[in-house]
N, C-alpha and C positions, 0 to 999 in steps of 0.2 A: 741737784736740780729739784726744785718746787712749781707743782700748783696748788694752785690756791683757789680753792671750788667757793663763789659765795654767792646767796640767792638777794635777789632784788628786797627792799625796803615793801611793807605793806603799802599793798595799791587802794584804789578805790574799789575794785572789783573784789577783793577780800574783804570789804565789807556791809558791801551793799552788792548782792545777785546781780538784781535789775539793770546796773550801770551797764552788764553786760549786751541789755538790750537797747542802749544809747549812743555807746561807744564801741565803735571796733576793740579787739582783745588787743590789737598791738597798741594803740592809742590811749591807753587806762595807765591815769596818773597815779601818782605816790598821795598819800594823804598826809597831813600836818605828820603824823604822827612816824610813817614811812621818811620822810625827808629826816626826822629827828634820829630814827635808827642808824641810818646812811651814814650822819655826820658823825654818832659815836662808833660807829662799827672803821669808819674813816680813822678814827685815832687809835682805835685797835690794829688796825694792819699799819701804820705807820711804823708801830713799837716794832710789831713784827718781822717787817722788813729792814728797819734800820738802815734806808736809803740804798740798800742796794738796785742796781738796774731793773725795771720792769715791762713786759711785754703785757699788756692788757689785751682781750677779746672779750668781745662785749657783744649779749641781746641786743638787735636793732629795736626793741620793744620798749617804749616810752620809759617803762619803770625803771627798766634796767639800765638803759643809757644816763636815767635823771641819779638812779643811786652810785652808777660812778663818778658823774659829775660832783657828786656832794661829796665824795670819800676825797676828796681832796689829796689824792696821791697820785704822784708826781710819776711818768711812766715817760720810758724811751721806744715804744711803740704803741698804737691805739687801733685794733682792727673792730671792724664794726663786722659780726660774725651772726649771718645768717641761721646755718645750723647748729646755733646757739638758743634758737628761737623758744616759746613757749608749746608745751601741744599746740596743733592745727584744732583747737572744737567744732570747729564746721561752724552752723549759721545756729547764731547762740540768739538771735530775736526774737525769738519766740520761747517764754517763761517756763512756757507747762511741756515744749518738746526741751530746755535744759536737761530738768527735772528725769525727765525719761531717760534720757542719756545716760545721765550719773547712774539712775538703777542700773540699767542693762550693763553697764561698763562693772558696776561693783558687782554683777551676779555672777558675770563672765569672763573679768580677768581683767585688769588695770592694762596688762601688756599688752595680749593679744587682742582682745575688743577696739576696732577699730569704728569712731566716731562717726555718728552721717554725716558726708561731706566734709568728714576730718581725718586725722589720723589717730592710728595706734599706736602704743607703746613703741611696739617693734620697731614701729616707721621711725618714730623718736632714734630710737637704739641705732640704726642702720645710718641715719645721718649724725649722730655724734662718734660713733666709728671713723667714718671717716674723717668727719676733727680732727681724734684723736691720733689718727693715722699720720695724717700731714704734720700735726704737730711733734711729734716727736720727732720727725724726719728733722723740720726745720730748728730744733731743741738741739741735737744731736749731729748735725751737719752745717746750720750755719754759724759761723764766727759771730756775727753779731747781732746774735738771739741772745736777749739775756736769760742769764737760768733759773729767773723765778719769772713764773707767768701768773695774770689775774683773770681768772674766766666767770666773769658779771652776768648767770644768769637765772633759772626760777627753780623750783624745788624738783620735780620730776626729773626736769633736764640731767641736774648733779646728781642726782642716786643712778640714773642711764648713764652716766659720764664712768662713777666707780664701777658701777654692775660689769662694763666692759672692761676698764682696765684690770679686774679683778677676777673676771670671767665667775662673778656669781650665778646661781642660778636662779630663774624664773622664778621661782618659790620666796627666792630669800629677797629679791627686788620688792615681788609685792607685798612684802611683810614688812617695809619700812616705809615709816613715815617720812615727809617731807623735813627738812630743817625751819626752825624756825627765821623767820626774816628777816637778812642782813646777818643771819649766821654763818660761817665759813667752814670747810673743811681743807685742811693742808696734806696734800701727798706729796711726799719726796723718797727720791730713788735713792737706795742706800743697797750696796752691792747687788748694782743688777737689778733689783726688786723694787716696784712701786710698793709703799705703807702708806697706809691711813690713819692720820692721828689720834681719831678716834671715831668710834660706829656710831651710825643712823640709830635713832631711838626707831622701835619697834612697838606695832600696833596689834602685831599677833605674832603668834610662835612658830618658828619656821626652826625644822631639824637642822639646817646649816647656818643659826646663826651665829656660831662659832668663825665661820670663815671671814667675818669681819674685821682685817688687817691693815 
């Protein structure tokens, strides 16, 4: 059994702040350069998969729906998965309370600092849990789940997605950086045990991050 953790193509809101004062966070496109990632990252997991059957779950979040659309792989399921979603930032229209966020949130703790009028890591963590919960039920119980799944969504999300299935701790979550976009990570259960093909690049030093499997 496989998934296959990948984060959405570069939006416009990675590269322009502001957009976020224009556009809803769920509504923020891919840029030229974001739809180009999609379509070669699209041919990388073709190799990968080698036509075996696919269950996709997918961000309802423009970017990420639009970089599945372009991966151009072929699936025998498509769920459009809410608590796939990106952090809640609460009301991002105003430039100079962004700004303040991001402080408070880096002084305080990526996980536990919960956003005004958004959420926190935790909250993040508490609904990818239960994903991850019902998905393996349905992995492992139904007949015709296939056994490689594709879960399309942003950077944060995926390292919350491992930190659970891996029961990291706190420390070693906020020591990792995001992946870069339309990069993937592969777990597959090989007796009993979910593995990680390979670790989150780290932005500071955390004593466990050795436990990265």
């Amino acid at each position: 059994m496989r998934i296959i953790l990948l984060r959405h193509g570069e939006s416009l809101g990675n590269v322009d702040e502001l957009a976020y004062c224009r556009i809803p966070d769920h509504a923020l496109p891919l840029t030229a350069r974001g739809e180009e990632q999609a379509r070669a990252e699209g041919s990388r997991l073709r190799d990968l998969l080698r036509d075996r059957p696919v269950a996709a779950y997918i961000s309802p979040y423009v970017r990420a729906m639009r970089t599945f659309e372009l991966l151009g792989v072929p699936v025998v399921r498509r769920v459009q998965e809410p608590r796939l979603r990106e952090q809640d930032w609460g009301n991002l229209q105003d430039p100079v309370g962004q700004q303040v966020q991001k402080q408070k949130r880096h002084e305080f703790g990526h996980f536990f600092y919960r956003l005004e009028h958004g959420e926190s890591g935790a909250d993040v963590d508490d609904r990818v849990a239960s994903f991850l919960t019902e998905l393996e039920a349905r992995i492992r119980h139904d007949p015709t789940h296939p056994d490689t799944t594709l879960v399309v969504s942003h950077g944060l999300t995926m390292r919350l997605l491992c930190r659970r299935m891996f029961s990291w701790s706190i420390e070693l979550f906020e020591s990792l950086s995001n992946p870069p976009h339309c990069d993937h990570r592969v777990l597959t259960l090989e007796h009993g045990r979910w593995r990680l093909d390979r670790p989150f690049a780290q932005w500071r030093d955390s004593p466990d991050a050795t436990t990265q499997t």
